[in-house]
C-alpha positions as CSV (number, residue, x, y, z in Angstrom):
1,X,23.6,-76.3,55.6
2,X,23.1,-75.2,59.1
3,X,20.8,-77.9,61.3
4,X,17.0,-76.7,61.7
5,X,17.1,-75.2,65.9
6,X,14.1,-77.0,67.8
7,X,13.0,-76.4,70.9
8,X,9.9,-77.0,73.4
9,X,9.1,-76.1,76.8
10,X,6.2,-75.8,79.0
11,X,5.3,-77.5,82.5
12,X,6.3,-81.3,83.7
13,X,3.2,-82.9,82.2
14,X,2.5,-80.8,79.7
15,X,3.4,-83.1,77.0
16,X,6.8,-82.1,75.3
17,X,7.9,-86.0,75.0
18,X,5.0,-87.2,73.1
19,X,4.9,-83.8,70.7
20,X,9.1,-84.1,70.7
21,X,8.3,-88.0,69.7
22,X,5.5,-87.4,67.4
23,X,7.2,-84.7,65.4
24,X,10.6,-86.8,64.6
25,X,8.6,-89.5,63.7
26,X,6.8,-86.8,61.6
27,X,10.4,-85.2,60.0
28,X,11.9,-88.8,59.6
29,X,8.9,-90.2,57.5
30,X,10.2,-87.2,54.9
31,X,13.9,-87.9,55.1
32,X,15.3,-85.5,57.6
33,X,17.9,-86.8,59.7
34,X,17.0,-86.2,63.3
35,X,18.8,-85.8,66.8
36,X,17.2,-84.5,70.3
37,X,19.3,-83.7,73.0
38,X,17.7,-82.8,76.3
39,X,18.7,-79.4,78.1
40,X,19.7,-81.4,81.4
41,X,21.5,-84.1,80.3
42,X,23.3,-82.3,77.5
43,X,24.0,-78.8,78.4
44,X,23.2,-78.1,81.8
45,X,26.9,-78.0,83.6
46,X,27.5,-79.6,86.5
47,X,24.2,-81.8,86.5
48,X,25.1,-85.0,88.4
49,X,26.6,-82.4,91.7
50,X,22.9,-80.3,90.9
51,X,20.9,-83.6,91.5
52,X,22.9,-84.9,94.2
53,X,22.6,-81.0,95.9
54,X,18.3,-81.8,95.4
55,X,18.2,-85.1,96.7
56,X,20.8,-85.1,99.8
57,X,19.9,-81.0,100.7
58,X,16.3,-80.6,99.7
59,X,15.2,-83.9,100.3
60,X,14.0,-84.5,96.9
61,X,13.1,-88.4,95.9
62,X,14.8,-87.4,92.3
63,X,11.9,-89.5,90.6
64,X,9.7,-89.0,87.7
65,X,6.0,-89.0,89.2
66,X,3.5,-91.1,87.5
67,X,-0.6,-91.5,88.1
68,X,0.3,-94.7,90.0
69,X,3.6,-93.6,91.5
70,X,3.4,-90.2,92.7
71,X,6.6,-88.4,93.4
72,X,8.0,-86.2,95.8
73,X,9.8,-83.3,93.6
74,X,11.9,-80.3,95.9
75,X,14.0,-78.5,93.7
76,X,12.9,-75.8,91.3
77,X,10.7,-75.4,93.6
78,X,12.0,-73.9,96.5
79,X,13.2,-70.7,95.9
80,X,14.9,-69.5,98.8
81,X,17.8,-66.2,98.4
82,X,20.7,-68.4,98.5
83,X,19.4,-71.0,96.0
84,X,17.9,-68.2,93.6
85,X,21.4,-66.7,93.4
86,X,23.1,-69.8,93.1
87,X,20.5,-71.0,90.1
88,X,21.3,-67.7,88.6
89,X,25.2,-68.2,88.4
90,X,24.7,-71.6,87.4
91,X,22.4,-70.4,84.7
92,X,24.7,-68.6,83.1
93,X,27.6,-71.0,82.8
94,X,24.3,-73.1,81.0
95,X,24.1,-70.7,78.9
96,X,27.5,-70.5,77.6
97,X,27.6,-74.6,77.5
98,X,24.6,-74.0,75.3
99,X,26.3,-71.7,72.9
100,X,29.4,-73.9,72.8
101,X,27.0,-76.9,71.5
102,X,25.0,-74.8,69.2
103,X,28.0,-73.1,67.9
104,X,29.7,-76.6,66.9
105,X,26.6,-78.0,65.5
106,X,26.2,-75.1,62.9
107,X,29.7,-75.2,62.1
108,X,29.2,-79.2,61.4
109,X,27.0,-77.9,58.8
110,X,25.4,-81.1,58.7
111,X,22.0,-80.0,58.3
112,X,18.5,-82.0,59.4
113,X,17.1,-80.9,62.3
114,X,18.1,-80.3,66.4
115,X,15.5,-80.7,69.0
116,X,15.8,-79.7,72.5
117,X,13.8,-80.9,75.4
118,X,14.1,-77.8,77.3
119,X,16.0,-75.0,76.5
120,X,17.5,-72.2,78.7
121,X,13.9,-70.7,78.6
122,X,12.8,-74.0,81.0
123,X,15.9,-72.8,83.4
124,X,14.3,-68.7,83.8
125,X,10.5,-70.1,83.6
126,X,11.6,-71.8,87.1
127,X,11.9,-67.9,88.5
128,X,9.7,-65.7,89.9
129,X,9.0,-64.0,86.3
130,X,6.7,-61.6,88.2
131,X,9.3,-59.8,89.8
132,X,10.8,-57.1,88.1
133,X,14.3,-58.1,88.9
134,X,14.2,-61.4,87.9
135,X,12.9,-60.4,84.0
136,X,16.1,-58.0,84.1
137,X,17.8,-61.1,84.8
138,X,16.3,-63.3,82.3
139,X,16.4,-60.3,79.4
140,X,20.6,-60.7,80.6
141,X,20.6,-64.5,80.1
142,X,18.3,-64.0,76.5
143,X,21.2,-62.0,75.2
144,X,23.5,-64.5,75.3
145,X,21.4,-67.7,73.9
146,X,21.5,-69.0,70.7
147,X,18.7,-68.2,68.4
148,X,16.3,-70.4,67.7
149,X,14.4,-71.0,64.8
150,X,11.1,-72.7,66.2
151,X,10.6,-72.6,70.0
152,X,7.5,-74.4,71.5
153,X,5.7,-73.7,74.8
154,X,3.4,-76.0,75.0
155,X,0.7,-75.0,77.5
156,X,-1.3,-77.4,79.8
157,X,-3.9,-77.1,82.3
158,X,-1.7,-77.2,85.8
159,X,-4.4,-79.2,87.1
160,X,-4.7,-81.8,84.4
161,X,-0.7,-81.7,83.4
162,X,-0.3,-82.6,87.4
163,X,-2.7,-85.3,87.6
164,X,-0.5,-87.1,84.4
165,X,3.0,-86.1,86.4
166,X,2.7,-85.6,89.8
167,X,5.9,-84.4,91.0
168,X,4.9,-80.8,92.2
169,X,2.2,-79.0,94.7
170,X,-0.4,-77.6,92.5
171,X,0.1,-74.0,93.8
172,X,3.8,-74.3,92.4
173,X,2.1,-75.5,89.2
174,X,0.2,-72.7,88.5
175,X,2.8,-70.3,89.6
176,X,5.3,-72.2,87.0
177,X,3.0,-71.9,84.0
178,X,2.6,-68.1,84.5
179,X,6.4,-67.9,84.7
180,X,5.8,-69.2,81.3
181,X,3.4,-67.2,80.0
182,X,5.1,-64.0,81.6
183,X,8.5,-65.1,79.6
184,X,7.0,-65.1,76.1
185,X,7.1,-61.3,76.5
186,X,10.9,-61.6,76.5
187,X,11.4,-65.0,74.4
188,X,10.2,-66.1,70.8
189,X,8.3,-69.1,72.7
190,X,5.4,-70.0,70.4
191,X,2.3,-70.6,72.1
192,X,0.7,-73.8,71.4
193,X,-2.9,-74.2,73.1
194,X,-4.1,-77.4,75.2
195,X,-5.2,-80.2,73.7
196,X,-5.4,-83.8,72.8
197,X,-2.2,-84.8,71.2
198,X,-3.3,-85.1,67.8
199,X,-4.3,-81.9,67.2
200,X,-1.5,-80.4,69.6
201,X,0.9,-82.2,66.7
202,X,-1.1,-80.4,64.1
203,X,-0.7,-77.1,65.6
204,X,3.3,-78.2,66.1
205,X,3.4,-78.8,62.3
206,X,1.5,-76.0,61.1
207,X,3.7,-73.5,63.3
208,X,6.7,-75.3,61.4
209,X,5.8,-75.0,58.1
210,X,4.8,-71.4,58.5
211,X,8.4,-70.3,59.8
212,X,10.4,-72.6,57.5
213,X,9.0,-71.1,54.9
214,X,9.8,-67.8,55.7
215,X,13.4,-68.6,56.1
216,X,16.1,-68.7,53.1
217,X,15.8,-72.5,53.8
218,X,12.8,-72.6,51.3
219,X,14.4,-76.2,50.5
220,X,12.7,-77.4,53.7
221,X,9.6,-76.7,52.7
222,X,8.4,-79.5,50.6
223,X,10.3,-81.6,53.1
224,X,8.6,-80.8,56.3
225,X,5.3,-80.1,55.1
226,X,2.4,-83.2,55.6
C-alpha cells in the first residue's frame, strides 16, 4: 500500500514543527509507522552551495532566530531579477528531485505515513504571488508535483509568528503570508486558522480523518481517528 503524502507549510513561526511533532506522536500512538523528511534537507538540490550563496553573497547569519537570540535572515527575502530567475530554475530541478523521492516511496509500497516540512508550495509562497507572471510560473511548477493527499498551511499572525522566530523584517512577513494565501487558489493547501496548539492539532486531525475517509484507503480510518 502506497505511504499516506503529508505535508505543511505556512510562515517561519507559524508552528509546522510542533503540529509535524504533535501529529506523529498522534499516528504512532495508533500504530502507523511514521517518517518526516524536510523539503531542504531532503529534496532541495544543491542545498549546502544555496546556503553558502545566502551567507557569503547576501550576508545572511544562516541562524534559526529565537525570542532571546534574534537572527539576521537575507535570503528568500531579497528578491532581486537575477536571484528570482535563478530561484526559478532551481525550483524546478526541486521539483523533479521531489518526484524522484515520491516516486520511489510509492513504489516501496511500504505504507504508514510521509510528512514533509515544506513542500514545493514553501519554495513559490517565497514569490511575488501577486504578480501575474509569477502565478503562471507557479501553476507550471504545480503541474509537475506530486500529488498530495493532505497538505497543511498553517496560518499565523506575522506579527506574533515573528515575535516566536525572529529571522525576517515584519513587512516581508506579511508579504510572505499573502504569498500564501494567494497560492491556495492554485494549490490544494488546507487552511488551518491561528491558534493555540491544542486546538490547531485538533483542526490538523479533524482535516485528516475527513480526507482519509474519502479515499479507497477506508482501512485508515479507524487507524487515524482519536
Amino acid at each position: 500500500m502506497a505511504p499516506l503524502l503529508i505535508t505543511f507549510s505556512g510562515i517561519d513561526g507559524a508552528g509546522k514543527s510542533t503540529q509535524i511533532e504533535k501529529l506523529r506522536d498522534h499516528l504512532t500512538r495508533q500504530g502507523l509507522s511514521v517518517r518526516i523528511l524536510t523539503f531542504w534537507d531532503n529534496v532541495a538540490v544543491l542545498s549546502s552551495m544555496r546556503s553558502g550563496f545566502s551567507r557569503k553573497v547576501l550576508q545572511s547569519d544562516g541562524t534559526i532566530g529565537s525570542p532571546e537570540k534574534p537572527a539576521n535572515r537575507n535570503d528568500k527575502n531579497t528578491r532581486s531579477f537575477p536571484l528570482m530567475i535563478g530561484r526559478s530554475l532551481l525550483h524546478i530541478a526541486d521539483v523533479f528531485r521531489l518526484r524522484q523521492i515520491v516516486r520511489k516511496e510509492r513504489v516501496a509500497g511500504s505504507g504508514g505515513v510521509i510528512i514533509f516540512d515544506r513542500y514545493i508550495y514553501d519554495q513559490l509562497a517565497a514569490l511575488p504571488m501577486q504578480h501575474w507572471l509569477a502565478r503562471a510560473y507557479a501553476r507550471f511548477v504545480l503541474s509537475l508535483a506530486p500529488r498530495t493527499d493532505v497538505s497543511y498551511l498553517l496560518d499565523a499572525v506575522p506579527e506574533e509568528a515573528r515575535a516566536r522566530k525572529p529571522e525576517y523584517p515584519i513587512d516581508f512577513m506579511r508579504q510572505y503570508r499573502s504569498s500564501y494565501l494567494e497560492l491556495r487558489q492554485l494549490a490544494p493547501l488546507s487552511l488551518i486558522s491561528a491558534g493555540d496548539p491544542d486546538s490547531v492539532h485538533a483542526a490538523v486531525v479533524a482535516r485528516l480523518n475527513a480526507v482519509v475517509s474519502d479515499t479507497p484507503q477506508t482501512q485508515l480510518d479507524s487507524t487515524v481517528a482519536a
